[in-house]
PDB file of N, CA, C and O in Angstrom, chain B, residues numbered from 101:
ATOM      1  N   UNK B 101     105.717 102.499 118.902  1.00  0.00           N
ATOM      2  CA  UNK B 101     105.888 103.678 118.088  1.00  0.00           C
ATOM      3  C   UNK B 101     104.530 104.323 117.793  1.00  0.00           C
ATOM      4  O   UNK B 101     104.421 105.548 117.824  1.00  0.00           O
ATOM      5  N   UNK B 102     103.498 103.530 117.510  1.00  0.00           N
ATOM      6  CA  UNK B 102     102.430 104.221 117.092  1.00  0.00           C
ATOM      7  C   UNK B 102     101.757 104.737 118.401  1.00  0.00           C
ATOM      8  O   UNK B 102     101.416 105.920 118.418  1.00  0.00           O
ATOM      9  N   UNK B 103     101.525 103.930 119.544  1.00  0.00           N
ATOM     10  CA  UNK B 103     101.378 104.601 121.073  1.00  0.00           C
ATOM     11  C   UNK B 103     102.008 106.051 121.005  1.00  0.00           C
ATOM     12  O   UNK B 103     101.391 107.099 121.195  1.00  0.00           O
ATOM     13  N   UNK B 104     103.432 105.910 120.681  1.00  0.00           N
ATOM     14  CA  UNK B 104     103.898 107.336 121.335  1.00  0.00           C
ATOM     15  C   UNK B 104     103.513 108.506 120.058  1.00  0.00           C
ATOM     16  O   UNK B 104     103.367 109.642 120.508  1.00  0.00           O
ATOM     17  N   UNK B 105     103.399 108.424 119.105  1.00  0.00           N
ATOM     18  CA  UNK B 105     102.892 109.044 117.826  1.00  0.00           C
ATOM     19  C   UNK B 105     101.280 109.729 118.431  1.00  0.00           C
ATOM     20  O   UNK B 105     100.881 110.866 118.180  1.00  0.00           O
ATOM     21  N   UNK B 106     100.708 108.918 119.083  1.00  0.00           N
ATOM     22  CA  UNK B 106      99.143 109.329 119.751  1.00  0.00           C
ATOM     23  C   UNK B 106      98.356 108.357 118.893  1.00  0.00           C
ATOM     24  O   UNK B 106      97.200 108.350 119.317  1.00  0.00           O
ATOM     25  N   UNK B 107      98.472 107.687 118.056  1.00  0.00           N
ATOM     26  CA  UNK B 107      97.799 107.093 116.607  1.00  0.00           C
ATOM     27  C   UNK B 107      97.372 105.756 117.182  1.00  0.00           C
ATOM     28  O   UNK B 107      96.521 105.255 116.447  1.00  0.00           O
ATOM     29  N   UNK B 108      97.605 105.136 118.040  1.00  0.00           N
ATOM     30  CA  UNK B 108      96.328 103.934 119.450  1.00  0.00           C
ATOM     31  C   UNK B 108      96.275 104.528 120.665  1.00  0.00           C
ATOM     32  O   UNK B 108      96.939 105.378 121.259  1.00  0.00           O
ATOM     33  N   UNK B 109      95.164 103.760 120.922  1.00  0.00           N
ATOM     34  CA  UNK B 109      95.188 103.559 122.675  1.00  0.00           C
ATOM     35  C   UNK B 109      95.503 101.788 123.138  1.00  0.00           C
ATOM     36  O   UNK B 109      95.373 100.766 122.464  1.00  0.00           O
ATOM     37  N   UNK B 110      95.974 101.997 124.625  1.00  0.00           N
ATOM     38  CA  UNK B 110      96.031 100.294 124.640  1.00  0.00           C
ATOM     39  C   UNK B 110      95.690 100.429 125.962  1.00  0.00           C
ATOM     40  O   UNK B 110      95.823 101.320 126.802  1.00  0.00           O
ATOM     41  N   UNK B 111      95.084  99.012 125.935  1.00  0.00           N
ATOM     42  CA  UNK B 111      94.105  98.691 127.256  1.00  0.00           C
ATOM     43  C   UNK B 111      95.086  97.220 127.398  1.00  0.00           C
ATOM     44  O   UNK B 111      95.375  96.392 126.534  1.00  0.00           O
ATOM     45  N   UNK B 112      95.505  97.298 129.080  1.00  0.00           N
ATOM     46  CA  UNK B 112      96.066  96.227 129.123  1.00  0.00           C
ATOM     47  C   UNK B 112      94.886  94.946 129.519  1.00  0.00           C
ATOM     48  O   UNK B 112      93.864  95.305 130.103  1.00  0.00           O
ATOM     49  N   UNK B 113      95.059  93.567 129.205  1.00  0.00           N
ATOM     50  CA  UNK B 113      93.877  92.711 130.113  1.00  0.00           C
ATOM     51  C   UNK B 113      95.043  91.397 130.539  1.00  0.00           C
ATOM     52  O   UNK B 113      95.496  90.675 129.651  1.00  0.00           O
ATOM     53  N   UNK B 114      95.377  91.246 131.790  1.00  0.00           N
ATOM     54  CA  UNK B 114      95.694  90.624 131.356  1.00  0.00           C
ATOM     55  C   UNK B 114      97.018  90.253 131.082  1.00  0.00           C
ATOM     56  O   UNK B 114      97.980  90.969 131.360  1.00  0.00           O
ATOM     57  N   UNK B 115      97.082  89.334 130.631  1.00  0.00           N
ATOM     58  CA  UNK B 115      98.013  89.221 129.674  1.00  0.00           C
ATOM     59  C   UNK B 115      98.480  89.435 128.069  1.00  0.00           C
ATOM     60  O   UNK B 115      99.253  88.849 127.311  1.00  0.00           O
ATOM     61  N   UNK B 116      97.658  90.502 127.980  1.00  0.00           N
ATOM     62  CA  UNK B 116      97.136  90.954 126.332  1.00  0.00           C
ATOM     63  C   UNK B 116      96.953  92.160 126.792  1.00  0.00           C
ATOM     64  O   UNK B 116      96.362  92.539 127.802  1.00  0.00           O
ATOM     65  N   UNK B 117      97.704  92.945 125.677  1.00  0.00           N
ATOM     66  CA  UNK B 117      97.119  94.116 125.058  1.00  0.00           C
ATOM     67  C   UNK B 117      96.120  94.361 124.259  1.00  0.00           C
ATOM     68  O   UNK B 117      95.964  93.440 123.457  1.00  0.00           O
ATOM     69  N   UNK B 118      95.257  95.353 124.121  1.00  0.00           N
ATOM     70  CA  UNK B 118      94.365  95.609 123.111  1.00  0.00           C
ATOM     71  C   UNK B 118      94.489  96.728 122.701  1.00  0.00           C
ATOM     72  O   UNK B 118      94.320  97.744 123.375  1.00  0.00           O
ATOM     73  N   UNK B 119      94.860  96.668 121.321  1.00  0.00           N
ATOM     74  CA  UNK B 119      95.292  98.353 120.834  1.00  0.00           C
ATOM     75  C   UNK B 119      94.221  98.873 119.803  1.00  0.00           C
ATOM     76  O   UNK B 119      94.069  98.189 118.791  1.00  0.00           O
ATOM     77  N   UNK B 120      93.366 100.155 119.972  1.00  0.00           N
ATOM     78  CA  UNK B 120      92.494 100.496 119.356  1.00  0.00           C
ATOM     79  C   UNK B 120      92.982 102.075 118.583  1.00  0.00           C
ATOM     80  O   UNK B 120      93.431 103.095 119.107  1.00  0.00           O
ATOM     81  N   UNK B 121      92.726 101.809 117.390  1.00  0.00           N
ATOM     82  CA  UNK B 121      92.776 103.193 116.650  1.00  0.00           C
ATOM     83  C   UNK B 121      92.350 104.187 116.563  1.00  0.00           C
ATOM     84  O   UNK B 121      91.127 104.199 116.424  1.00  0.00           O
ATOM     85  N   UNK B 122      93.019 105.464 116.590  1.00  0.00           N
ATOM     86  CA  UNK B 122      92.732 106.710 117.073  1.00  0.00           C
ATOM     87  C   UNK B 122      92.351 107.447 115.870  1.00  0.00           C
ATOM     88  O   UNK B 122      93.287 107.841 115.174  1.00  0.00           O
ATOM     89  N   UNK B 123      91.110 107.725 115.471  1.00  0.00           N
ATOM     90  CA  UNK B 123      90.628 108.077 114.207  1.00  0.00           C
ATOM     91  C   UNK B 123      91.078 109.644 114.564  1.00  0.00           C
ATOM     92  O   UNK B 123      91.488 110.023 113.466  1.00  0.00           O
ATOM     93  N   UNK B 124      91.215 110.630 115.369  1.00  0.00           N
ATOM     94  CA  UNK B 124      91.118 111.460 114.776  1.00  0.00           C
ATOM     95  C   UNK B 124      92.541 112.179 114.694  1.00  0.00           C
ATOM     96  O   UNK B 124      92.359 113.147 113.955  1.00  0.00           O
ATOM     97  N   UNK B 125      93.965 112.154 115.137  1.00  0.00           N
ATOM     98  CA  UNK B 125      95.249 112.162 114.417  1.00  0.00           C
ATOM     99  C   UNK B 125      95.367 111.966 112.923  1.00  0.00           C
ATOM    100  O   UNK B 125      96.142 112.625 112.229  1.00  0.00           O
ATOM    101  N   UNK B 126      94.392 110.832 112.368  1.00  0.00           N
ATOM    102  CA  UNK B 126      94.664 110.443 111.040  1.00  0.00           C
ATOM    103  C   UNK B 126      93.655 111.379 109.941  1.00  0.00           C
ATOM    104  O   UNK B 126      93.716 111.683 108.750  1.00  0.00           O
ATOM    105  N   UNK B 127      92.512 111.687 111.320  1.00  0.00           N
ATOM    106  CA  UNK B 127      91.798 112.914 110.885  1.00  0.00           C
ATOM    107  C   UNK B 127      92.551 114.360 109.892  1.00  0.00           C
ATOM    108  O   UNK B 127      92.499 115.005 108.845  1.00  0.00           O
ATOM    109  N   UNK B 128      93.382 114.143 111.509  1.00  0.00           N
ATOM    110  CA  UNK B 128      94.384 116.254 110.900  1.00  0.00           C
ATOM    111  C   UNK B 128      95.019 115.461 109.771  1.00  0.00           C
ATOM    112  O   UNK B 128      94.636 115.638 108.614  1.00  0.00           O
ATOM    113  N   UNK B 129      96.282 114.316 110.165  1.00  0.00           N
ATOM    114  CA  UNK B 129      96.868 114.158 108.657  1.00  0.00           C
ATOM    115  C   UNK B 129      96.397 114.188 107.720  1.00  0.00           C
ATOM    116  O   UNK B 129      96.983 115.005 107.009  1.00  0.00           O
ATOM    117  N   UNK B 130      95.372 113.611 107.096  1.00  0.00           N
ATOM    118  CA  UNK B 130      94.432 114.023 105.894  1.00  0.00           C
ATOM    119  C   UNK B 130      93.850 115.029 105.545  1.00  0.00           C
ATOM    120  O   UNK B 130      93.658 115.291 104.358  1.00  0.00           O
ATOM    121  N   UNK B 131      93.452 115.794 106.548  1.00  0.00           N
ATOM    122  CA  UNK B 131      93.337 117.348 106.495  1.00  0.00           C
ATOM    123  C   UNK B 131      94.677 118.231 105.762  1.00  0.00           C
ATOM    124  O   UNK B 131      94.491 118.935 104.769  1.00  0.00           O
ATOM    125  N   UNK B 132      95.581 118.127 106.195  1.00  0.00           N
ATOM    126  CA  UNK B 132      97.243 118.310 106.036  1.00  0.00           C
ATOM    127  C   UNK B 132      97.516 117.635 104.665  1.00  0.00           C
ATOM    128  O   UNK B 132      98.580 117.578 104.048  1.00  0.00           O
ATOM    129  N   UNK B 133      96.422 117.188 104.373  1.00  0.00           N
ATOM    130  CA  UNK B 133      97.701 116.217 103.246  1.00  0.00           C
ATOM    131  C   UNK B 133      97.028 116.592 101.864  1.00  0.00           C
ATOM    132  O   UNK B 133      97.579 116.395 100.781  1.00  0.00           O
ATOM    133  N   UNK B 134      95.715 117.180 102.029  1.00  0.00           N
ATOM    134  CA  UNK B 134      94.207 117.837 101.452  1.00  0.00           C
ATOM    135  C   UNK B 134      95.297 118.383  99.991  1.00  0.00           C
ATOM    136  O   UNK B 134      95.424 117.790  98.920  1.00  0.00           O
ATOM    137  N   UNK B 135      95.859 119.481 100.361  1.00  0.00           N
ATOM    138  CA  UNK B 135      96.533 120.241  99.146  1.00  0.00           C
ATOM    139  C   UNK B 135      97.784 119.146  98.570  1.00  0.00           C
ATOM    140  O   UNK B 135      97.768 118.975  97.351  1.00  0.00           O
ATOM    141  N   UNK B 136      98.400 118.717  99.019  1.00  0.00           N
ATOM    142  CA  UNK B 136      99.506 117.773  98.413  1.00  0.00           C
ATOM    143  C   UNK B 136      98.553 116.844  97.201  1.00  0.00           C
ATOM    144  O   UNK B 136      98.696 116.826  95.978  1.00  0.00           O
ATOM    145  N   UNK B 137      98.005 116.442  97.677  1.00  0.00           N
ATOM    146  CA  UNK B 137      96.954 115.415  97.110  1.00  0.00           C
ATOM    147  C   UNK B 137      96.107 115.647  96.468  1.00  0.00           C
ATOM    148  O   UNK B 137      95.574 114.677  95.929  1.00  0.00           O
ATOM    149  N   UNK B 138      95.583 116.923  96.207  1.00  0.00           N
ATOM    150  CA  UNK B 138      95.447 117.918  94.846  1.00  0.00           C
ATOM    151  C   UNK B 138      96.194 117.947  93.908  1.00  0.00           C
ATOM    152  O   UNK B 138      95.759 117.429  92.879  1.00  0.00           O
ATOM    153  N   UNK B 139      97.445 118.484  93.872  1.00  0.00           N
ATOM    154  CA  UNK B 139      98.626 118.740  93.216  1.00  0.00           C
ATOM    155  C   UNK B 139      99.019 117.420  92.446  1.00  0.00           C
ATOM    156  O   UNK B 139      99.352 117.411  91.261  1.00  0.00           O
ATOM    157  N   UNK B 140      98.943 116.336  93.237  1.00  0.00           N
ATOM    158  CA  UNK B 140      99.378 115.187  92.718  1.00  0.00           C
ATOM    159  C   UNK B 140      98.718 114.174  91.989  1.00  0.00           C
ATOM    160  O   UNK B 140      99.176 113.137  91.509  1.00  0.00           O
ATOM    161  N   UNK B 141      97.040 114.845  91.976  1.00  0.00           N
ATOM    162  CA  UNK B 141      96.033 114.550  91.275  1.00  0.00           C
ATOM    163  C   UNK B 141      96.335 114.846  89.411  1.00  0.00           C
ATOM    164  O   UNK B 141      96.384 114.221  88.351  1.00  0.00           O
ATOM    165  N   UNK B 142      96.485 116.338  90.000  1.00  0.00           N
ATOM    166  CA  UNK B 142      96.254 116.706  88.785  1.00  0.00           C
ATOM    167  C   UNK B 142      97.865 116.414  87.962  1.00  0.00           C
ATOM    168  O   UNK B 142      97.964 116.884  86.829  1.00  0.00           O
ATOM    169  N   UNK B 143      98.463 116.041  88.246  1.00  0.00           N
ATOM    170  CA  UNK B 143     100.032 115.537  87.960  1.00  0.00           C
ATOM    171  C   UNK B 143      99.823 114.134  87.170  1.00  0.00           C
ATOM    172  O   UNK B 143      99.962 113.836  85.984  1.00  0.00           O
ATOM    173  N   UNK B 144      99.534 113.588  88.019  1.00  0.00           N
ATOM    174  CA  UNK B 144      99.095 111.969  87.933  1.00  0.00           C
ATOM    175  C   UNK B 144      98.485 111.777  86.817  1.00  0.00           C
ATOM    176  O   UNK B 144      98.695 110.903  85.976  1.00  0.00           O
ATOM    177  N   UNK B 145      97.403 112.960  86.823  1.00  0.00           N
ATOM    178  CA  UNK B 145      96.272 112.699  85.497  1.00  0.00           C
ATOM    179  C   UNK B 145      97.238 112.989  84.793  1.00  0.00           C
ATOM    180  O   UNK B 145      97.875 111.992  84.454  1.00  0.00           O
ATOM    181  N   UNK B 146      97.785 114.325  84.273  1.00  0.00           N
ATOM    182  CA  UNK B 146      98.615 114.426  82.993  1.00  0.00           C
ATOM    183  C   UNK B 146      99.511 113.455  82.708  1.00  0.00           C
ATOM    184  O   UNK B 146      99.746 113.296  81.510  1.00  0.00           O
ATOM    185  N   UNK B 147     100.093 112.739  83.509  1.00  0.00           N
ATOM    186  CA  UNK B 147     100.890 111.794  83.181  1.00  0.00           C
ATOM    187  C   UNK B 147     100.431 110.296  82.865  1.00  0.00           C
ATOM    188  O   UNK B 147     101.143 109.434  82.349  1.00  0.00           O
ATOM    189  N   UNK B 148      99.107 110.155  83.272  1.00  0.00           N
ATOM    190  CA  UNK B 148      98.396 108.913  82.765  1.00  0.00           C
ATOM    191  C   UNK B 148      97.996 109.453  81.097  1.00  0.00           C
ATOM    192  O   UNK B 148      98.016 108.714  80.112  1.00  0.00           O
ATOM    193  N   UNK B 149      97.668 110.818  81.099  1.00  0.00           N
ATOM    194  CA  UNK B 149      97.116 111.102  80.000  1.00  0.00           C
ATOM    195  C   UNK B 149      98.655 110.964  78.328  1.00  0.00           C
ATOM    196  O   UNK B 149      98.439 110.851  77.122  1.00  0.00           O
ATOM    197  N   UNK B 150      99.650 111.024  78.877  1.00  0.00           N
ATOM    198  CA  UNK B 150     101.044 111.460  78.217  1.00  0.00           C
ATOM    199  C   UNK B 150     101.170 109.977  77.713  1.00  0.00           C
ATOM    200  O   UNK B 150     101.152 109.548  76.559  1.00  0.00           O
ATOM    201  N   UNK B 151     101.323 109.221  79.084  1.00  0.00           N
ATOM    202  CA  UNK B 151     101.567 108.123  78.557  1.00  0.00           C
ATOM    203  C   UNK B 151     100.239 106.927  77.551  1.00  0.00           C
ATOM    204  O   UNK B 151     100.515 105.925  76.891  1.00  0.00           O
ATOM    205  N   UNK B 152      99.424 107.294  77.700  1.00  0.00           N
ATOM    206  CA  UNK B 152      98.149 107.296  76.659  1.00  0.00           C
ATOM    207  C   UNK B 152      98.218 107.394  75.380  1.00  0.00           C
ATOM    208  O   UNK B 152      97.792 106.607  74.533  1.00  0.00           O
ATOM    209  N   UNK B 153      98.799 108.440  75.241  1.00  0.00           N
ATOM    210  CA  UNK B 153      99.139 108.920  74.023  1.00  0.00           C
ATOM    211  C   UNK B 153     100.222 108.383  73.562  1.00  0.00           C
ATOM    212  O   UNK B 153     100.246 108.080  72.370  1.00  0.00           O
ATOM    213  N   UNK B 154     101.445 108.125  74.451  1.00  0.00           N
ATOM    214  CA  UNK B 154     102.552 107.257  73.781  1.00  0.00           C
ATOM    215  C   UNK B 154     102.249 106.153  73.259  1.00  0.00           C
ATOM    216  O   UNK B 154     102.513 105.756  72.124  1.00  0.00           O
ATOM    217  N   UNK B 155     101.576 105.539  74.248  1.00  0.00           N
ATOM    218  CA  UNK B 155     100.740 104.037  73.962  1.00  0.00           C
ATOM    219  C   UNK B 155     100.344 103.812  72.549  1.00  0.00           C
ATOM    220  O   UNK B 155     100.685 102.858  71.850  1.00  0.00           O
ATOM    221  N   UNK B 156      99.007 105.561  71.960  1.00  0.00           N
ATOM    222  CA  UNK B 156      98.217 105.107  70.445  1.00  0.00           C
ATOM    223  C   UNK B 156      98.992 105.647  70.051  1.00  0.00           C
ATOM    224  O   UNK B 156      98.650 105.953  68.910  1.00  0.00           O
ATOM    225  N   UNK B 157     100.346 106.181  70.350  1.00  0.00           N
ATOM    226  CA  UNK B 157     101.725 106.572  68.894  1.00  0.00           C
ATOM    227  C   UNK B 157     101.975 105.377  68.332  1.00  0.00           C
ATOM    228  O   UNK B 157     101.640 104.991  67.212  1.00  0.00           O
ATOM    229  N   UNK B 158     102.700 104.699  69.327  1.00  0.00           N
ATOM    230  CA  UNK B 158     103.500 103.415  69.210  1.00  0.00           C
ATOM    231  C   UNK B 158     102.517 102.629  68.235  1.00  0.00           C
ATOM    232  O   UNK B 158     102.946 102.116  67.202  1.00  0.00           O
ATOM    233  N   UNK B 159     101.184 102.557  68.607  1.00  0.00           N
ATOM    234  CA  UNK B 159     100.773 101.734  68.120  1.00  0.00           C
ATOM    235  C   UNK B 159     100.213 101.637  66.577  1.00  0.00           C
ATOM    236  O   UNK B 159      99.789 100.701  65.900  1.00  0.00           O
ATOM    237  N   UNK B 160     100.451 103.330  66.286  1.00  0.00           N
ATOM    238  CA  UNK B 160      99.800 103.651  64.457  1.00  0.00           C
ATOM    239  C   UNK B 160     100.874 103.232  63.900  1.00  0.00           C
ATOM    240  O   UNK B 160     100.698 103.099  62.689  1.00  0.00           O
ATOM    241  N   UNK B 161     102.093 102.917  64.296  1.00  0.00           N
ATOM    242  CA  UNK B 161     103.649 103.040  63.802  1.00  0.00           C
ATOM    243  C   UNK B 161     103.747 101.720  63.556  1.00  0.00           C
ATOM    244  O   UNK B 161     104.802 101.248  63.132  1.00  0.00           O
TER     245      UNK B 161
END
C-alpha cells in the first residue's frame, strides 16, 4: 500500500526487500496540511485554556 501511494521505494536483494522512505510526498502532505493545523492550533489552545479554568473553578469551590 505504501509502494503504490509513492510514500517508499523498494530495492529487491535477494531474498529481502529493502524499503526506503520517500521524504518528499510527506513533504506536499505537510505543506497541505499547513492551514488545517493552524486552525486546530488555535482551537486546541482555547480549549486547553477553557478547561484550565474549569480546573481553578472546581477547585475555589
Amino acid at each position: 500500500m505504501l509502494r503504490e501511494a509513492g510514500l517508499v521505494d523498494v530495492e529487491q536483494q535477494a531474498q529481502r526487500r529493502i524499503y526506503r522512505l520517500r521524504t518528499e510526498p510527506l513533504a506536499d502532505l505537510d505543506e497541505w496540511l499547513a492551514p488545517y493545523r493552524a486552525l486546530w492550533q488555535g482551537r486546541l489552545a482555547a480549549l486547553h485554556t477553557e478547561v484550565a479554568r474549569g480546573r481553578r473553578e472546581r477547585r475555589a469551590t
